[in-house]
N, C-alpha and C positions, 0 to 999 in steps of 0.2 A: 316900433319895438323890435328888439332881436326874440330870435326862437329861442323858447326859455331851452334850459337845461333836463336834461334827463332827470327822473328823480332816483334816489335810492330810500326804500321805504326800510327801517332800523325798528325792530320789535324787540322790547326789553318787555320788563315783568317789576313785582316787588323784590325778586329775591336777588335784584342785581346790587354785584359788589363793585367797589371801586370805577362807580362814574365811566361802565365800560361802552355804555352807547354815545356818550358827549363827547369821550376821547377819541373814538373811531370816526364819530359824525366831523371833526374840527377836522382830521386828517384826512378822511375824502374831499372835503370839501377845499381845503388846502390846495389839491391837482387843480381845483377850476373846474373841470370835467362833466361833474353833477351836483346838484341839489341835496340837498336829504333830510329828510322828514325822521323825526325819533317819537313814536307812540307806546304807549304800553298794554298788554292784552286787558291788564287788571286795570279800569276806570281811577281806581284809588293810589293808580303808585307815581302819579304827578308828571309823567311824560305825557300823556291823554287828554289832558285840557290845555297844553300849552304847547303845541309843536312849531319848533324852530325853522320856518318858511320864510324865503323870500317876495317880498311886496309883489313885485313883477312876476314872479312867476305864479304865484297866488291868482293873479288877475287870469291868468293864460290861463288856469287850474281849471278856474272855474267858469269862464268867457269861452274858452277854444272847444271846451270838452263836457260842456254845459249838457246840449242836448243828447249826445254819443252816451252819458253815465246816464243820464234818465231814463232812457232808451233798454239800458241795459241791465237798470234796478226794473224795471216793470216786465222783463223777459226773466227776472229772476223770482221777482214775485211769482208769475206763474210755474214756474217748475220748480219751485222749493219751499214747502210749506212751512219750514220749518226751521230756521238758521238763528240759534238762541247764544244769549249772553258775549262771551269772549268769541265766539267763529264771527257774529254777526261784527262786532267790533274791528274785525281783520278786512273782512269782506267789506267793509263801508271804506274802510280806510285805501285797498286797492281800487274799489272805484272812482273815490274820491281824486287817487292821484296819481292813479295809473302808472306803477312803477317800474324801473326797467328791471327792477331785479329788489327782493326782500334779503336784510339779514339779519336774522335771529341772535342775539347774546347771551339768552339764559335759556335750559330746558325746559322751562317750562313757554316760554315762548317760543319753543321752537316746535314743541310736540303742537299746540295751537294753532300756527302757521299752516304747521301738515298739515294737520285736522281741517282748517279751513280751504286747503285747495284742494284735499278730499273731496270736499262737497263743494266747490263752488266752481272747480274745475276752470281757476283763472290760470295763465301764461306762462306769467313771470316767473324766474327759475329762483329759487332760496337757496341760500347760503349760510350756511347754519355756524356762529364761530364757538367753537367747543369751550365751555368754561370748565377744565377738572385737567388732573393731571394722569386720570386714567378712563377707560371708556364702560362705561356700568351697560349692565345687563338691557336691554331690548328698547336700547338706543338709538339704532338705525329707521330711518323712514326713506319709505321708495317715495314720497315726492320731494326728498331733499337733494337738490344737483349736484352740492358741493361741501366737503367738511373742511375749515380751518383747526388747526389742531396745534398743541402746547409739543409735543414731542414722538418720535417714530413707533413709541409702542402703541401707541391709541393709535398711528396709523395704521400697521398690522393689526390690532384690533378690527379695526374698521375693515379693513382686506377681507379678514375674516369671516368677519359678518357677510361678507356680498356687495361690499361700497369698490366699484372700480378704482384701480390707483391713481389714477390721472386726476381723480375728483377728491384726492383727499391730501391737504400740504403743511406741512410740517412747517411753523413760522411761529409757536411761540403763544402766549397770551397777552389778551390785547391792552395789559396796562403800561402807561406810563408811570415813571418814578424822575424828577429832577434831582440829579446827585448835587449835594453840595459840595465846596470846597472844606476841610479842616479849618482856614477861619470865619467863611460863613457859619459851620458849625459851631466853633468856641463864640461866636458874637450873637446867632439866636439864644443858644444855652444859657447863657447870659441874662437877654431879654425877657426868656421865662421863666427865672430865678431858677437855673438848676444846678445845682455845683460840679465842681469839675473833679465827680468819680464817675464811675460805671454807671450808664442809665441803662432802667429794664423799664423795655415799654412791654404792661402786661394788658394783654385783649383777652377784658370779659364780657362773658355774653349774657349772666348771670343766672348759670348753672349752680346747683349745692358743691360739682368741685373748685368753679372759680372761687368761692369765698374760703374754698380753705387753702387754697396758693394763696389767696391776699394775706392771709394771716400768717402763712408759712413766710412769706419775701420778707412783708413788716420785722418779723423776728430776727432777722437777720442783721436787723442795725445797719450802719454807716458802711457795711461793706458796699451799698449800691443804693441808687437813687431810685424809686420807682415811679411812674409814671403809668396809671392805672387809668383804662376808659371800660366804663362800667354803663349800663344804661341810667337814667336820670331815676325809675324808679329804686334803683337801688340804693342810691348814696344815703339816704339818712342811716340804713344799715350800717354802711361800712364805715362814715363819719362816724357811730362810736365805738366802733373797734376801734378806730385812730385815737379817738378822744382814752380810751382805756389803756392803750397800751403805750399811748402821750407820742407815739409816733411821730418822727421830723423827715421821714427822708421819702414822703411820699406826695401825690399831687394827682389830683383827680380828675380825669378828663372825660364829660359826656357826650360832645358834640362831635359826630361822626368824622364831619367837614374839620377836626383840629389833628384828624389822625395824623395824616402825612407829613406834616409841619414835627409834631412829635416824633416820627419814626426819622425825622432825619437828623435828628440830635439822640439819637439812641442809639445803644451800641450792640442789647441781646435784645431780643424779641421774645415775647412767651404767649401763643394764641390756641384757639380753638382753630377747627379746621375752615377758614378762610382764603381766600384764591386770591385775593386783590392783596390784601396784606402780606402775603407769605411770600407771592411773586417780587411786591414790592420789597420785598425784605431783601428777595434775594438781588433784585439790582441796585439796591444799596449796600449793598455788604454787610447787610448784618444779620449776624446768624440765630437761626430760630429755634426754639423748643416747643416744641407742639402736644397739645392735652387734648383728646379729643375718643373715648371709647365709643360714639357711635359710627366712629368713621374707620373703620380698624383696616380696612383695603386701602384706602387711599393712601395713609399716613406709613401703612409699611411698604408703598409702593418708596415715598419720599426717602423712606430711612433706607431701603435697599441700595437711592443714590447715591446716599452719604449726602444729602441734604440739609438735613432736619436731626436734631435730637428729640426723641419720643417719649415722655412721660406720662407711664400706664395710671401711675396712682401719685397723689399729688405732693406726695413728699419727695418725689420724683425730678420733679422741677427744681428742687432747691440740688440735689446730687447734679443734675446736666449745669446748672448754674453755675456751681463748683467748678466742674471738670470744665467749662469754658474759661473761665479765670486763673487757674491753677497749673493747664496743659496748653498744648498746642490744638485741640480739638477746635476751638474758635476758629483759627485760622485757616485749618480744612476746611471744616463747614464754608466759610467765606468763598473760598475757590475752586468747590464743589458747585459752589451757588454761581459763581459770575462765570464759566465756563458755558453752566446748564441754559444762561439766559443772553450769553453773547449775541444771538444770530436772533435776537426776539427784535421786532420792530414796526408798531402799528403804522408808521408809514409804507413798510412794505406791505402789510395787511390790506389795506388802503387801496394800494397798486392794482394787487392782485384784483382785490374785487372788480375796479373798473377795467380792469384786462378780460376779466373774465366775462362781464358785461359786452364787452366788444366782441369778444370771440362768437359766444352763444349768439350774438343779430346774426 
């Protein structure tokens, strides 16, 4: 047998968006270089009972490092009475596979991470990759090595805070987006039965304002197609709205996994505040309007870019709707957005980590 592979241990959580630890885990493991294991803090968010290992190195896992990890759960039994819930779940998972290096994708698996090399005072340096397009209040941990970060102000943030520059790199957030061609576009449109005007793909999360945007876009007739993902609990609701107002130019989508497919036959976007979709919007070129009052920092970071159009109150959405169709405001937004995400590329992300990896030995 060859010497397995280094591993890289990827901690997500529930609250992750857009598939960000399977997209990064495909592109480490792309270089050849390492291994990499995807778990989740929380038992119930479905990375946790299925992690993505190799046969071979499974063997070595647990053959080579057998007695070394036994050894060194019963030296931890004795000095820590007490290692409950999500720490304990971090801490089994570093012994289990001893990794050259953790990285965190959502904050809430990143503050856990801390928290467990806090108290368990293992090695491995963590690498924390920032999901948000700005750095919220008492974000920094002194056992985090390393920040990945969407863009230069959350790195000045971070400066600020006390994070050395060297540890902190401007590259972007880590999703992918497959652009299509114009006639790949006009031939799925096709296959989902969508006509050939404006599609608004509307992301609801099912707030009392998303149901009054759904009623507001409905009203608006044949000037636009819409394409509404709603959760599964919702739809008998808004099935009779549609049935009441005998609506045609709408189509209802629940399943998470359909979103992408629909955003690339869309031409506006209308969400709450979402990181995987918005990002993804903006590498597809399609411009967003964003509904979201408990997010009021983030979204007028976006609008200061000239990113995003912002709708405070939901008749709101239908004036940005307008003014996208009616002006040129579309097509700034557009080149606001593919500027801001040129230099984004979770292959370089990818790099980095295992560069960084090599340096820290």
């Amino acid at each position: 047998m060859s010497t397995r592979k280094p591993i890289i241990l990827i901690v997500t959580s529930h609250e992750e968006l857009g598939h960000v630890a399977e997209t990064l885990s495909n592109a480490i493991k792309k270089n050849g270089t390492h291994n990499v294991v995807i778990i989740s803090d929380d038992k119930y968010a479905g990375y946790g009972k299925k992690t993505r290992f190799n046969l071979d190195d499974k063997i070595y896992a647990f053959v080579e490092r057998y007695q070394e990890n036994k050894e060194n759960k019963n030296k931890e039994k004795a000095g820590k009475s007490k290692v409950k819930g999500r720490v304990r779940r971090i801490r089994n998972a570093v012994l289990r596979f001893n990794p050259s290096c953790i990285v965190t994708v959502t904050s809430k698996a990143h503050y856990i991470v801390c928290e467990t090399k806090k108290q368990v005072k293992f090695n491995c340096p963590i690498i924390d990759v920032v999901n948000s397009f700005i750095i919220k209040k008492n974000y920094v941990n002194d056992e985090t090595n390393a920040y990945i970060v969407d863009n230069q102000e959350e790195k000045q943030a971070l400066i600020q805070l006390g994070v050395t520059p060297k540890d902190v790199l401007v590259m972007g957030l880590p999703y992918f987006s497959d652009k299509k061609t114009p006639l790949e576009i006009e031939s799925l449109k096709q296959d989902l039965g969508l006509p050939k005007i404006t599609t608004v793909l509307a992301y609801f999360k099912g707030m009392k304002m998303d149901t009054e945007i759904f009623n507001l876009l409905i009203d608006q007739g044949r000037i636009c197609n819409i394409v509404a993902f709603i959760p599964s609990s919702q739809t008998s609701e808004l099935r009779k709205i549609i049935d009441i107002k005998k609506a045609t130019n709408i189509q209802i989508v629940t399943s998470q996994d359909e979103i992408d497919k629909y955003l690339s036959v869309s031409d506006i976007v209308v969400t709450n505040l979402d990181y995987a979709l918005i990002y993804k919007s903006f590498q597809q070129g399609k411009p967003v309007i964003c509904h979201d009052p408990k997010e009021e920092e983030e979204l007028s970071f976006l609008l200061s870019k000239g990113l995003i159009m912002r709708a405070n109150e939901p008749i709101d959405v239908v004036d940005c709707l307008y003014s996208m169709l009616q002006t040129n405001k579309k097509e700034s937004l557009i080149n606001a957005a593919s500027k801001w995400v040129e230099l984004a590329d979770v292959d370089n992300i990818a790099n980095y980590i295992a560069a960084y990896i090599n340096t820290d030995d």
